[in-house]
C-alpha positions in Angstrom: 16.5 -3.0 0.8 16.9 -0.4 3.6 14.3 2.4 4.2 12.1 0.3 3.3 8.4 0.5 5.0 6.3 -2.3 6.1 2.7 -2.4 7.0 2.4 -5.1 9.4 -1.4 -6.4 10.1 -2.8 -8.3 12.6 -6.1 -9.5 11.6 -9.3 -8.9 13.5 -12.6 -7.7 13.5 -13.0 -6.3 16.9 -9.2 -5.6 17.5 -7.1 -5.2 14.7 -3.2 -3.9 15.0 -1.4 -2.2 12.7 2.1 -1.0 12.8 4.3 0.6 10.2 7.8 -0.2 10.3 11.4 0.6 8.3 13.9 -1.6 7.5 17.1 0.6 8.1 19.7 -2.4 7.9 20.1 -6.2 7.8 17.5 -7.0 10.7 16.8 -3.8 11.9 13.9 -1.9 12.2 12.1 1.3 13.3 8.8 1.5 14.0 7.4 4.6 13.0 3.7 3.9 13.7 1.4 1.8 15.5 -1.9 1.3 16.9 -5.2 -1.0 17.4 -7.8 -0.5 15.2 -11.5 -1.4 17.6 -14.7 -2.0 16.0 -18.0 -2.8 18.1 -20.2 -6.2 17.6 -22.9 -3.7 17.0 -21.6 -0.8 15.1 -22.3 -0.5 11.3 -19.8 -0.8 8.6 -17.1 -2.2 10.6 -15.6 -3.8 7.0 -15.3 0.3 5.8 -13.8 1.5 9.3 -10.8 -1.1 8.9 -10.7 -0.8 5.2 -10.8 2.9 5.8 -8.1 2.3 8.9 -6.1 0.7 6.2 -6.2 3.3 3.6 -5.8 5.9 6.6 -2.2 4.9 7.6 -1.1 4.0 3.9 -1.9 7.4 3.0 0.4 8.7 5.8 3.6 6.4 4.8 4.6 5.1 1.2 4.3 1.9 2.4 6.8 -0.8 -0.1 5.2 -4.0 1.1 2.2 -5.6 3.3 2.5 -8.2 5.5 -0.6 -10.1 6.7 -0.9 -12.8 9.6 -3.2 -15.7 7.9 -5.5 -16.4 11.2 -6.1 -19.8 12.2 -9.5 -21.0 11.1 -11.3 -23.1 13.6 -11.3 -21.8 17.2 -15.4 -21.6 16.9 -17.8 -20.6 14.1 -18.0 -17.1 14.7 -14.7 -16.5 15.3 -13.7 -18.2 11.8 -16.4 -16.0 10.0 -15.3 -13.1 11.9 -11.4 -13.1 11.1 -12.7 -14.4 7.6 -14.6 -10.9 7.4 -11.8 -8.8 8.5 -9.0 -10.2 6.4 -11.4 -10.2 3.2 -11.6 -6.5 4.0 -7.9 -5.9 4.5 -6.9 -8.2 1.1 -9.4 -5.4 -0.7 -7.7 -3.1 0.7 -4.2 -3.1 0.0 -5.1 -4.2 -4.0 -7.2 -0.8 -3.8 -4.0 0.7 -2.8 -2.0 -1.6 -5.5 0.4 -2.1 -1.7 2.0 -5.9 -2.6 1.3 -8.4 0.3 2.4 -11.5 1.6 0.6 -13.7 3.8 2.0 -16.0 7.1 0.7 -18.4 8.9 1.1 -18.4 13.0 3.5 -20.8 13.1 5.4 -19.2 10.4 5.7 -15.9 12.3 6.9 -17.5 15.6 9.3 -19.2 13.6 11.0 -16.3 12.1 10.9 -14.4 14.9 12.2 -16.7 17.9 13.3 -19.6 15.8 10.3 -22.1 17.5 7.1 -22.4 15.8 4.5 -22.8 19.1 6.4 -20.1 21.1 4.0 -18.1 23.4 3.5 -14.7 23.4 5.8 -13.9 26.2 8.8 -15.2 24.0 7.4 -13.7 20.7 7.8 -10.0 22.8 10.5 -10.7 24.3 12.3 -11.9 20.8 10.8 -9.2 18.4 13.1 -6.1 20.4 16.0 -7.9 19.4 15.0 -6.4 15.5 13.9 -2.8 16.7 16.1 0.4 17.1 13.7 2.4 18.4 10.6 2.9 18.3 7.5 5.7 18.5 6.1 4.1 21.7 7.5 2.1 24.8 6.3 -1.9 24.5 4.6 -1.3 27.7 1.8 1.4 25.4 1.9 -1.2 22.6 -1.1 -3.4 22.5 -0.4 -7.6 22.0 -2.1 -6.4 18.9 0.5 -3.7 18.0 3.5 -6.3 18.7 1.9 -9.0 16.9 1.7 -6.6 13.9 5.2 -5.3 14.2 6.2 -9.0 14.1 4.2 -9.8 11.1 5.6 -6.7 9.3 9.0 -7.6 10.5 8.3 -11.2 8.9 7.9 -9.8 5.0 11.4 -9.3 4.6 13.3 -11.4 6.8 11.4 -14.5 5.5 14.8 -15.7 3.7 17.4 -13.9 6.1 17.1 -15.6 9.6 
């Protein structure tokens, strides 16, 4: 469905990226918005200031359709809890906003995006511009959080197509 928008996420607690993107044909995207969302070990109500984050850049785009990365559980205890945390704030969100989402796995995204499930980040950038027409900022200002998200968003529809 062209002109549609798509809020890509990137989980994290301490580093989340977001990035808004259109579909304006088969495969092809703009992205109109992006950015990493930083919270502080220390700082209170880090679960409102992404959940607020969230609801932030939603309210600036009629976003059709959410597309979450599901992290990988396991790299240590705190890490697990931590990404745990964050995507339990960003589910809440997006039902708040009544915003549909689908959820990937890693492997799933790589997939999609370079046709290899273990590719490394490197490829995964280097694949993703294929998909974009242009773009608000240069790669080079884009955050590896920001790219990831603009591949997760990029993910929600082509799921079936590539």
């Amino acid at each position: 469905m062209p002109n549609q928008l798509i809020l890509g996420i990137d989980p994290g607690l301490a580093n989340m990226g977001i990035a808004v993107i259109e579909l304006i044909s088969t495969n092809k995207f703009i992205i109109r918005h992006s950015e990493t969302i930083r919270t502080q070990a220390r700082q209170k109500n880090r679960l409102k200031y992404l959940s607020d984050s969230i609801k932030r850049v939603c309210g600036n785009y009629n976003i059709d359709i959410a597309s979450v990365e599901q992290s990988v559980m396991g790299v240590s205890p705190g890490t697990s809890i931590s990404l745990a945390m964050a995507l339990g704030a960003i589910n809440l969100s997006l039902e708040q906003l009544g915003i549909e989402y689908v959820i990937h796995l890693p492997t799933e995204i790589k997939k999609i995006i370079t046709g290899q499930g273990n590719a490394k980040k490197d490829h995964m950038t280097f694949h993703v511009q294929k998909y974009i027409q242009s773009t608000v900022k240069d790669y080079s200002q884009m955050s590896e959080h920001e790219v990831d998200a603009v591949c997760i968003g990029i993910c929600a529809v082509c799921e079936k197509t590539i």
